[in-house]
C-alpha positions as a printed NumPy array, in Angstrom:
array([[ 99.563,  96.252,  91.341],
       [ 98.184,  98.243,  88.456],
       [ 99.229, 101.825,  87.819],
       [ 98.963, 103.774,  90.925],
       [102.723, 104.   ,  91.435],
       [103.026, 105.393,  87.726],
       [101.98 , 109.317,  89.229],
       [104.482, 109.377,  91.348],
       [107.49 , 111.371,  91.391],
       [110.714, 109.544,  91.637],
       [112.883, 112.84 ,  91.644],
       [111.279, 113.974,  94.465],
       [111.148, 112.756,  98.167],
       [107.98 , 111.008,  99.11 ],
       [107.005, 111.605, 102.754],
       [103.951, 109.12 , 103.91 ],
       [101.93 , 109.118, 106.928],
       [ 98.936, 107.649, 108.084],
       [ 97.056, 107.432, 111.671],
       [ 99.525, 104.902, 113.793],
       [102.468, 104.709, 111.113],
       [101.119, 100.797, 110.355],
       [ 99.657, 101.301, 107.278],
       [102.432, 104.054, 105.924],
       [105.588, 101.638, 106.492],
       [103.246,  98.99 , 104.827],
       [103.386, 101.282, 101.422],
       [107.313, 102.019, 102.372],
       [107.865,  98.906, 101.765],
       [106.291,  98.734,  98.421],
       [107.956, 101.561,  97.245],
       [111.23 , 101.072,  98.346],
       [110.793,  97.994,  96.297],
       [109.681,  99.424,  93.118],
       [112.948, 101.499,  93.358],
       [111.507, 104.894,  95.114],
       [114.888, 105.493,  97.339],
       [114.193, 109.024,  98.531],
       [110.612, 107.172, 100.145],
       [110.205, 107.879, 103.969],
       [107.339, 107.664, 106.958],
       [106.082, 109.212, 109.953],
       [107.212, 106.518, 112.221],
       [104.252, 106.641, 114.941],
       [102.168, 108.11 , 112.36 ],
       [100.077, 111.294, 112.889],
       [ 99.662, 110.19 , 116.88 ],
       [103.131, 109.994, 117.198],
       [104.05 , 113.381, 115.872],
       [101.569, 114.705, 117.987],
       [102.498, 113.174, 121.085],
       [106.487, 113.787, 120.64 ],
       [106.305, 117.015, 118.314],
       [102.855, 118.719, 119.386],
       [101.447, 117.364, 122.478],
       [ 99.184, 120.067, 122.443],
       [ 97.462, 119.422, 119.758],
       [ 94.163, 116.945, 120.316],
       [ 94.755, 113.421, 119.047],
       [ 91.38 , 111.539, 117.688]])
C-alpha cells in the first residue's frame, strides 16, 4: 500500500467523500482496517448531500 496512510492524522476525525459515496466507503474500509476508528463518509456522496441537505444546489 506504500505510505499514503503515513500523513494522516489518527487523533483527528477523518471525514471522506467522493461523487456517489462508492469510492469513499471503498477507502473507509481501508482505513478502518489500518486502525483509523474516528474514519467516516458521506454516505450518498456529494449527490446525496445535495439532494437530502441542499436540493438547491445544482448537482453535475
Amino acid at each position: 500500500m506504500g505510505t499514503a496512510l503515513e500523513g494522516l492524522p489518527q487523533d483527528k476525525k477523518l471525514v471522506l467523500h467522493c461523487k456517489t459515496g462508492v469510492r469513499s466507503a471503498e477507502v473507509l474500509a481501508v482505513l478502518k482496517s489500518a486502525g483509523f476508528s474516528d474514519a467516516v463518509h458521506v454516505g450518498g456522496g456529494v449527490i446525496g448531500w445535495v439532494n437530502q441537505i441542499e436540493p438547491h444546489k445544482p448537482v453535475y
